[in-house]
KEVEX-346595 format. One record per atom (N, C-alpha, C): residue number from 1; atom name; x, y, z. Coordinates in steps of 0.02 Angstrom, whole numbers, m for minus. Example, Ala and Ser with C-alpha at 12.3 -4.5 7.8 and 13.67 -1.06 7.14 Angstrom:
<atoms>
<1,N,<660,m284,390>>
<1,CA,<615,m225,390>>
<1,C,<660,m165,390>>
<2,N,<642,m112,354>>
<2,CA,<684,m53,357>>
<2,C,<645,2,394>>
</atoms>
This chain:
<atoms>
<1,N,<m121,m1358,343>>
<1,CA,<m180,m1319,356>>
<1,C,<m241,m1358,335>>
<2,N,<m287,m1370,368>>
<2,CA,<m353,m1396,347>>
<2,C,<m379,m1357,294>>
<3,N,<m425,m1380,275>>
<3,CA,<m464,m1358,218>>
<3,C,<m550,m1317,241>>
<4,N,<m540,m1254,216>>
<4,CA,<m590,m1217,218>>
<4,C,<m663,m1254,233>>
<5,N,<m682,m1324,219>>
<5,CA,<m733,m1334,252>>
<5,C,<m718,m1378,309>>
<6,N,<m677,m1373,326>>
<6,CA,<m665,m1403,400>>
<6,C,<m667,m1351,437>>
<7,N,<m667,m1295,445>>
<7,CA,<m671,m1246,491>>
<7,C,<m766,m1195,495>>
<8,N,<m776,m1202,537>>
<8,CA,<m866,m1152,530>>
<8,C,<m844,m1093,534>>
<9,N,<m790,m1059,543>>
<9,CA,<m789,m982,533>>
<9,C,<m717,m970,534>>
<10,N,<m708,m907,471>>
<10,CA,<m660,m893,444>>
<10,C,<m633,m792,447>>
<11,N,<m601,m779,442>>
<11,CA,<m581,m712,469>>
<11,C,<m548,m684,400>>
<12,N,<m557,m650,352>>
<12,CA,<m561,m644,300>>
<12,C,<m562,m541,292>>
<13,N,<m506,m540,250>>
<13,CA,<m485,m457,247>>
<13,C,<m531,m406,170>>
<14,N,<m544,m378,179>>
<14,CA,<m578,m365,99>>
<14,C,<m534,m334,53>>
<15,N,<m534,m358,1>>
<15,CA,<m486,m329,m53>>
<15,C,<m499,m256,m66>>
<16,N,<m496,m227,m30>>
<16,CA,<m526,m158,m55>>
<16,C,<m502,m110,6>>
<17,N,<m525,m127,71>>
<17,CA,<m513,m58,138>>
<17,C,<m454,m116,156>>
<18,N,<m457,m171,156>>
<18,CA,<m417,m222,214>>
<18,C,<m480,m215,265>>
<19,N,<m519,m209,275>>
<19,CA,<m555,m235,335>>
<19,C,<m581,m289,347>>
<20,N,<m545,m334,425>>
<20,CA,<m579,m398,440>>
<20,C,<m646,m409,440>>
<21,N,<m659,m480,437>>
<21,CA,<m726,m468,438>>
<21,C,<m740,m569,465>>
<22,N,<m779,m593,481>>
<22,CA,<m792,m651,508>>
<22,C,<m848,m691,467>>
<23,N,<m850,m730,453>>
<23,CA,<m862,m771,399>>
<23,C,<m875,m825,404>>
<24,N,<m947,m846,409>>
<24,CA,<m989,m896,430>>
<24,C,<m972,m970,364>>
<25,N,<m939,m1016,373>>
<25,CA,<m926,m1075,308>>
<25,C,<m1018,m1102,307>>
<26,N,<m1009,m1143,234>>
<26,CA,<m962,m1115,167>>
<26,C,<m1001,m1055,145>>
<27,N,<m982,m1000,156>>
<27,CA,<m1005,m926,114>>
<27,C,<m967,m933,59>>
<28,N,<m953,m913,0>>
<28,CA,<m940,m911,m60>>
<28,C,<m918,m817,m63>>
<29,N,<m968,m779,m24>>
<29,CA,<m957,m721,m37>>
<29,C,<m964,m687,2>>
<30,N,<m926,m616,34>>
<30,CA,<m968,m588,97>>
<30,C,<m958,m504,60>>
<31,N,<m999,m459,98>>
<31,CA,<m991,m399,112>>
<31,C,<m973,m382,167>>
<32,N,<m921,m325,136>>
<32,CA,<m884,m278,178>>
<32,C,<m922,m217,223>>
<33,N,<m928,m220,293>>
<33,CA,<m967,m178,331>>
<33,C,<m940,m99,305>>
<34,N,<m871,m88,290>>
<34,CA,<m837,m11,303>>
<34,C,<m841,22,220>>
<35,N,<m828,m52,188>>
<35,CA,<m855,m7,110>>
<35,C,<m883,m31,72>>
<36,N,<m912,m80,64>>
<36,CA,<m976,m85,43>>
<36,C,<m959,m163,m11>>
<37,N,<m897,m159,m33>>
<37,CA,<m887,m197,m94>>
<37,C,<m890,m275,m75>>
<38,N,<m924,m312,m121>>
<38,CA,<m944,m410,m97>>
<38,C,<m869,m434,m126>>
<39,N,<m856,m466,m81>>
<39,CA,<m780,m513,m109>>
<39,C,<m797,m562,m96>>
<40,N,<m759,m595,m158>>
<40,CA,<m743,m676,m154>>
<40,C,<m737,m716,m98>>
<41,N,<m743,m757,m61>>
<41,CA,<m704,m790,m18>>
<41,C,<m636,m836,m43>>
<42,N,<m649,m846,m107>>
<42,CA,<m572,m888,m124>>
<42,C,<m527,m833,m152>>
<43,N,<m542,m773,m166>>
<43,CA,<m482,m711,m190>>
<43,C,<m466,m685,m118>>
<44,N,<m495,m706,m69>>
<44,CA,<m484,m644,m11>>
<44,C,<m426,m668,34>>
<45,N,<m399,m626,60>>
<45,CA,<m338,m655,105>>
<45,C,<m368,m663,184>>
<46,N,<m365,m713,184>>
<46,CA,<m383,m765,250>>
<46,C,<m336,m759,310>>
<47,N,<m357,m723,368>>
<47,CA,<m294,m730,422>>
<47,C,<m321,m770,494>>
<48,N,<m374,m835,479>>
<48,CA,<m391,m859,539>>
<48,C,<m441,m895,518>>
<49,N,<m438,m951,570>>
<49,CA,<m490,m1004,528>>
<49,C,<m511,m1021,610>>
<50,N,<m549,m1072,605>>
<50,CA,<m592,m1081,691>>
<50,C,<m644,m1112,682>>
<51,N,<m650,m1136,742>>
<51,CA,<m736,m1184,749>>
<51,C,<m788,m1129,809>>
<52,N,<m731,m1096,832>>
<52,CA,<m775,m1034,882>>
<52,C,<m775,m982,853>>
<53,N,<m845,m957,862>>
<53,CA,<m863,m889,845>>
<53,C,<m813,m837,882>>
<54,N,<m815,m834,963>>
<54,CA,<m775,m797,998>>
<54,C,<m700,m792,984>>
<55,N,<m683,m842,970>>
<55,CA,<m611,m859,926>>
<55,C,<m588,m809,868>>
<56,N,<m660,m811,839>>
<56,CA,<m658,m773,755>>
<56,C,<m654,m698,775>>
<57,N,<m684,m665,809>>
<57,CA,<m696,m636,826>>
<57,C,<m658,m601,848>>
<58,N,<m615,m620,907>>
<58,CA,<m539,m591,933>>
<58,C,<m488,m583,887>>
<59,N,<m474,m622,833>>
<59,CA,<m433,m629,788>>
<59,C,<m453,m560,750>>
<60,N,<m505,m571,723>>
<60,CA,<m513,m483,686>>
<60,C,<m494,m424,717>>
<61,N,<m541,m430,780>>
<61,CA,<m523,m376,845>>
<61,C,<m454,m351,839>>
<62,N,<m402,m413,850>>
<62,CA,<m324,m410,877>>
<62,C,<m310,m377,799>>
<63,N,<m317,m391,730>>
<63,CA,<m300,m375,670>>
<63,C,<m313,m315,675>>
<64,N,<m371,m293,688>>
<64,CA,<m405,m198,687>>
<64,C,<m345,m136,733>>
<65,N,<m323,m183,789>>
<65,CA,<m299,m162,838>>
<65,C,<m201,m151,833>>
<66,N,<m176,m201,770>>
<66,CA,<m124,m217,753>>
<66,C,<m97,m239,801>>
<67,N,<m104,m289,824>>
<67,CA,<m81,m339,847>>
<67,C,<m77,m396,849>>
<68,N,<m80,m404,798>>
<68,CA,<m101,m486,754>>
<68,C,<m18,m501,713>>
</atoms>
């Protein structure tokens, strides 16, 4: 697996609802749209890495949708 700054956007779950969320590198930290709480980016569980936005994007989508 490459390393987190080899990729410009990352697909990242929040420790708290599980909600995906898309993740502009290197962020250090993001907030959660559904509940509010800022997570880590190195505690958070990562399910997609990418150089396309649209890429990032479907991957969450397909996760929301359970089909990932």
């Amino acid at each position: 697996m490459l390393p987190l700054s080899a990729k410009r956007f990352i697909v990242a779950l929040c420790r708290n609802c599980g909600e995906p969320r898309v993740i502009r590198m290197p962020a250090r930290s993001f907030m959660c749209f559904k509940c509010g709480l800022r997570n880590n980016v190195s505690k958070s569980k990562l399910i997609g890495m990418t150089d396309d936005i649209d890429e990032a994007a479907h991957l969450a989508r397909k996760f929301k949708l359970g089909i990932f």
